[in-house]
C-alpha positions as CSV (number, residue, x, y, z in Angstrom):
1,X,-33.4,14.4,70.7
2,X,-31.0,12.1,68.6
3,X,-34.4,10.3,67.3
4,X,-35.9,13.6,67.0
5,X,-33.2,14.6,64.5
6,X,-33.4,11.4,62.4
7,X,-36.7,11.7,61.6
8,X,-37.1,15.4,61.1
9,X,-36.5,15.3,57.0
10,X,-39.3,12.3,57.5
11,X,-41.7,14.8,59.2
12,X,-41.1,17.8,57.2
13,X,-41.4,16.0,54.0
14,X,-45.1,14.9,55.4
15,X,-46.0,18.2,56.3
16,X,-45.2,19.4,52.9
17,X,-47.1,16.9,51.3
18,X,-49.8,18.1,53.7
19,X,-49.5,21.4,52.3
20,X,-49.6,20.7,48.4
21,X,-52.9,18.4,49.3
22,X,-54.4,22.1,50.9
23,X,-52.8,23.6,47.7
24,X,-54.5,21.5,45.4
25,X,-57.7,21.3,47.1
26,X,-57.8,25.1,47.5
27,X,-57.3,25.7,44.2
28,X,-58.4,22.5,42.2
29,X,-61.3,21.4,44.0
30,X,-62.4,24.7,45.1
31,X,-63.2,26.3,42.0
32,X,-64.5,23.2,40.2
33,X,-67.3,23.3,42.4
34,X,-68.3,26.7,42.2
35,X,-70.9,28.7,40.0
36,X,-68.3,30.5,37.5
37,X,-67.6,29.3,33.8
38,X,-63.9,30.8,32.6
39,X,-63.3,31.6,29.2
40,X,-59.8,32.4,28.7
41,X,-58.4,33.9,24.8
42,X,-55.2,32.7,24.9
43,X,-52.2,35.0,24.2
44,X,-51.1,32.7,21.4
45,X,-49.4,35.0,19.2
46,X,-51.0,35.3,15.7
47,X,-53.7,32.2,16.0
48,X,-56.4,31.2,18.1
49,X,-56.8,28.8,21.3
50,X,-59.4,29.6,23.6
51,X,-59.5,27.7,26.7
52,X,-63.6,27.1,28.1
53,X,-64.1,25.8,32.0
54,X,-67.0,24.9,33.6
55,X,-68.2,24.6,36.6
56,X,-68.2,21.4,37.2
57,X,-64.7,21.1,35.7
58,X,-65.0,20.2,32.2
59,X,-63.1,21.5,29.8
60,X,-63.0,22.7,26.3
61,X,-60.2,24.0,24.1
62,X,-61.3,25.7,20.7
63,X,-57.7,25.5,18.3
64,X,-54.7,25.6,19.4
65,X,-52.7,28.5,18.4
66,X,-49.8,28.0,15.8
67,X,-47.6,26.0,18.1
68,X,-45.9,24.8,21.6
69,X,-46.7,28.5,22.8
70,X,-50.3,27.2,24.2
71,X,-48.7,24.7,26.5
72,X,-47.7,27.8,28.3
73,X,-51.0,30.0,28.4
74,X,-52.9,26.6,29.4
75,X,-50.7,26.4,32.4
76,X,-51.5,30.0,33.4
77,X,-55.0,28.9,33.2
78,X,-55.7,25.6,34.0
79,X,-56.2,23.4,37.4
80,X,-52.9,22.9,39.1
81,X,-51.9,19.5,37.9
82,X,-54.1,18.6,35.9
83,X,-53.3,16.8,33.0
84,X,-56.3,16.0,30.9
85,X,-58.8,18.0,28.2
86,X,-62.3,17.1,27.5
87,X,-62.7,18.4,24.5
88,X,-61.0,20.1,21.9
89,X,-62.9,21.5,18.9
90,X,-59.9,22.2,15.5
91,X,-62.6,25.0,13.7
92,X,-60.5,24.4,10.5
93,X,-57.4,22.7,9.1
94,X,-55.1,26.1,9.1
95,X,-51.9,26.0,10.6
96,X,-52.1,28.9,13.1
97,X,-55.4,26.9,14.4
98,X,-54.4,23.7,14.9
99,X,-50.6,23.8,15.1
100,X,-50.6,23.4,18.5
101,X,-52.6,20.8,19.2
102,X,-50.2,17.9,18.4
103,X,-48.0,19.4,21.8
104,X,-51.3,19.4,23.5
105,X,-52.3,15.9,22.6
106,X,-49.4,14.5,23.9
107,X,-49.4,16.1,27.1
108,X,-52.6,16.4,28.6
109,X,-55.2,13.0,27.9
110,X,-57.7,14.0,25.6
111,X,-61.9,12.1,25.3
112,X,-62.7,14.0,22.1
113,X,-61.9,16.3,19.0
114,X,-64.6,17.8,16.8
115,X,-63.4,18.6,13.5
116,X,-65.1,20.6,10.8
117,X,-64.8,17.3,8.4
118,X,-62.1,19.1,5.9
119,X,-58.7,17.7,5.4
120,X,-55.3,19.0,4.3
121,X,-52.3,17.6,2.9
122,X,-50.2,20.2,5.2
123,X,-47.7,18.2,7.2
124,X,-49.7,20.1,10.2
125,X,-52.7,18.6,9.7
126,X,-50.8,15.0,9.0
127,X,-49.0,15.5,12.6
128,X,-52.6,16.4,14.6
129,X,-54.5,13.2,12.6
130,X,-51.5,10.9,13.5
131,X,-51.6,12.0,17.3
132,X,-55.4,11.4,17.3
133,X,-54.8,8.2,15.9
134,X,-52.6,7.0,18.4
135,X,-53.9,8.3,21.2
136,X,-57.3,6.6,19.7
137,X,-59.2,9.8,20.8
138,X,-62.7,10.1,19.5
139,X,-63.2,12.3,16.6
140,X,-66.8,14.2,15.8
141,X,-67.5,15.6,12.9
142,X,-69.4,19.1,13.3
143,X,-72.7,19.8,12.3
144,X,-75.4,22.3,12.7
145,X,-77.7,21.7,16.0
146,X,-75.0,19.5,17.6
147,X,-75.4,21.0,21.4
148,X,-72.4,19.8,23.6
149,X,-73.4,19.9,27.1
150,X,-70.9,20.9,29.3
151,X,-72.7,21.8,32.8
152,X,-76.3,19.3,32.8
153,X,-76.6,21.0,35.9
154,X,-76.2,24.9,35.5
155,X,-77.5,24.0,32.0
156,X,-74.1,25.7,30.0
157,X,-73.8,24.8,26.6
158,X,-72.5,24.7,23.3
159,X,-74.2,25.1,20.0
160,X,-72.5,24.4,16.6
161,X,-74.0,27.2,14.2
162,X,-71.9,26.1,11.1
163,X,-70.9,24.1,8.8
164,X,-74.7,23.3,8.0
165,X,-73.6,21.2,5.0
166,X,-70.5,19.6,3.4
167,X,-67.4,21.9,3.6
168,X,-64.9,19.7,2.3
169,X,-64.9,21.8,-0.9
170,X,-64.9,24.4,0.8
171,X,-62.0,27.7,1.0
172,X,-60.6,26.5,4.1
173,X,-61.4,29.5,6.1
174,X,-65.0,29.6,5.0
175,X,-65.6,25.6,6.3
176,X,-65.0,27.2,9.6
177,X,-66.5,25.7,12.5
178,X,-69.2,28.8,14.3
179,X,-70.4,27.9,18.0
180,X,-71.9,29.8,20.5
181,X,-71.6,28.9,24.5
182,X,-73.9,29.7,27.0
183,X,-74.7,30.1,30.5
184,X,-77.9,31.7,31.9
185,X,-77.8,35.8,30.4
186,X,-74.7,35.5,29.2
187,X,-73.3,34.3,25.6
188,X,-70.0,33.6,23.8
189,X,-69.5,33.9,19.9
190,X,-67.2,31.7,18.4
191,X,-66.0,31.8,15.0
192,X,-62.5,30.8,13.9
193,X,-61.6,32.0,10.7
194,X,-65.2,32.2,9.2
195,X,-65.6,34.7,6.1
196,X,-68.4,36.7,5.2
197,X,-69.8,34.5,3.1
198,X,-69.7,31.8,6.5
199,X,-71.7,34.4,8.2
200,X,-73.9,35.1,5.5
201,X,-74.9,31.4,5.7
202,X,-75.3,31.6,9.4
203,X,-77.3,34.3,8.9
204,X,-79.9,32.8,6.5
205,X,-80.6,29.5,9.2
206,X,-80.4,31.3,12.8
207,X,-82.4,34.4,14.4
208,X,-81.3,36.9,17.1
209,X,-82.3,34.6,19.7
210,X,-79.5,32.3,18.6
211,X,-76.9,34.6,17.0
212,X,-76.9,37.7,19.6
213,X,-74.1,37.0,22.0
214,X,-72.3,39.3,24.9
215,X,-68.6,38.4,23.7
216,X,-67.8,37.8,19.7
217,X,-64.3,36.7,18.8
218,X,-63.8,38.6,15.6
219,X,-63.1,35.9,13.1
220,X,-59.5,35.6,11.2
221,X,-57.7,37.9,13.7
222,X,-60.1,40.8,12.8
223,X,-59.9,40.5,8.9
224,X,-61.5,42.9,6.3
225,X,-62.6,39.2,4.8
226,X,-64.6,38.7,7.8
227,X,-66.9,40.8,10.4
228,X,-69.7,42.6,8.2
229,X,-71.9,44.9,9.6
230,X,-74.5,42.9,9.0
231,X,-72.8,39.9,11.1
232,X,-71.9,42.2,13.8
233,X,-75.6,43.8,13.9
234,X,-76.8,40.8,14.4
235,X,-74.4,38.7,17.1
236,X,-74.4,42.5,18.8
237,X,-71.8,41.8,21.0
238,X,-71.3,44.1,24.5
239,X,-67.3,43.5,23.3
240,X,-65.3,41.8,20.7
241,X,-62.1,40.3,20.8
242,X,-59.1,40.2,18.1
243,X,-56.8,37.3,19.1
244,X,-53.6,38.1,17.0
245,X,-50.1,38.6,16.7
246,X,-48.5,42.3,17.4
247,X,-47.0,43.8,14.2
248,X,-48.0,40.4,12.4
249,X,-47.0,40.4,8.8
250,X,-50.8,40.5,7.8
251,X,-51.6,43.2,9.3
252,X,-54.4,42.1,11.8
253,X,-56.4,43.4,12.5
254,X,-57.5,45.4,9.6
255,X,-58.4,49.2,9.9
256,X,-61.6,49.0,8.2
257,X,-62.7,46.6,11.1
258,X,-61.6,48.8,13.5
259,X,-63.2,51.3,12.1
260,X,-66.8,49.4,11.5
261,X,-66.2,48.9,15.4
262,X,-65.9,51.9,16.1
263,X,-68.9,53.2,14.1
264,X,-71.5,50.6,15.7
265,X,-69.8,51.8,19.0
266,X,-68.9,48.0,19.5
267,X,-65.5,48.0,22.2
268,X,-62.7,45.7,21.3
269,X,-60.1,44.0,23.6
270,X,-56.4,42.1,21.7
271,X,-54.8,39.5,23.1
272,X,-51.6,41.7,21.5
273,X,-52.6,44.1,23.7
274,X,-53.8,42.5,26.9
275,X,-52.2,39.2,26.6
276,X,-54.2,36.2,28.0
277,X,-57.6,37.3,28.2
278,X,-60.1,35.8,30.8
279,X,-63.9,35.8,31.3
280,X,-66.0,35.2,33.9
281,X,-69.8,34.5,34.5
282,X,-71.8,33.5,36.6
283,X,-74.7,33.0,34.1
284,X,-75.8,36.7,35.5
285,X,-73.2,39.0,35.7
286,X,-69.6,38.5,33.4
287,X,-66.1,40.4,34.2
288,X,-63.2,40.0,32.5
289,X,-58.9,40.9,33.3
């Protein structure tokens, strides 16, 4: 009994490493090999991050919100333990983009960044180039027809729509990166801070085929600058979604988008609202929280 005793703290501490392993597997393992992509907007305050898993595990983070606050919302949503990113995709050089990413490069391990090929002389941008730098993580520039395959095998992927020329001299917001992901019947619209003008640029290279997409972030937070009918005709999204900040001192999103929403009978979902929005397809069917 005496021997029993001594090793008891051994035993237990085996059995609860036993039990994390089940933990892990369960949730780690388990859902990396099954059939659903997640798409999570990210309850960032007023910015963007939007975190993109596939099936097979890779992973995808479009911006980064304005700060450490995405550290948070990726734990909500990511693999238990897991420390490393794919991909990350910075649509434009704005702080309230990419201000997190310097927190997220040096915490999880990083293989790429896809930038839109603007610069800045923000101290924001400065911190995310230095990280990259450092962390020697391998940057590609966006262009139109770039397709980043994330699942070969459920065929899921990822288009870049825009820039389709030099944006450098761009406004920044109309230099936006504009992808769309998809999985079987199901889309995703991705637009960051694009303007009218960006989607009236779109809109002279691409078709319905390519623009018409289940789920449309609204870009700039739901901006009068962005969204025209003529955009949103033509993604014609089942829902859009405003990521933003509640009572931000912009004023996002704007009532004549709502409005325009309303009128095309187009139904919205806020990360102000909801928090931490998540998605999930199975290339057929799509739910969300």
């Amino acid at each position: 009994m005496k021997n029993f005793r001594r090793y008891l703290p051994y035993i237990l501490f085996i059995f609860l490493i036993i039990f994390l392993s089940l933990i892990w597997y369960v949730v780690y393992l388990k859902d990396t090999h099954s059939n659903i992509l997640k798409v999570a907007y990210l309850d960032v305050g007023q910015g963007d991050a939007i975190y993109i898993e596939a099936p097979n595990g890779r992973q995808m983070l479009i911006d980064g919100g304005p700060g450490a606050s995405v550290l948070s919302s990726l734990g909500q949503v990511m693999p238990f333990a897991d420390r490393s990113i794919d991909l990350v995709l910075a649509t434009h050089t704005d702080a309230d983009h990419i201000g997190g990413f310097p927190f997220v490069l040096d915490k999880y391990k990083v293989g790429h960044i896809i930038e839109n090929g603007a610069s800045s002389d923000t101290r924001t941008f400065r911190d995310l180039e230095s990280r990259v730098n450092k962390y020697k993580i391998d940057k590609i520039i966006a262009t139109r027809g770039t397709r980043i395959i994330l699942d070969k095998n459920l065929n899921i992927y990822f288009d870049i729509l825009f820039p389709d020329r030099d944006i450098s001299n761009f406004e920044s917001n109309d230099g936006s990166i504009v992808g769309r992901l998809v999985y079987g019947n199901e889309s995703f619209m991705f637009t960051g801070d694009a303007t009218k003008y960006t989607e009236h640029l779109i809109m002279t290279n691409e078709n319905s085929s390519t623009l018409h997409s289940q789920v449309l972030k609204l870009g700039h937070h739901g901006s009068r600058y962005s969204s025209s009918e003529l955009w949103l005709l033509s993604v014609h999204p089942d829902v859009a979604i405003i990521s933003a900040g509640l009572n931000n001192r912009y004023g996002h999103p704007h009532q004549e988008v709502l409005d325009l929403l309303k009128k095309l009978s187009i139904p919205y979902l806020t990360t102000y609202q909801k928090g931490t929005i998540i998605f999930k397809t199975d290339g057929v069917t799509l739910t969300h929280n």
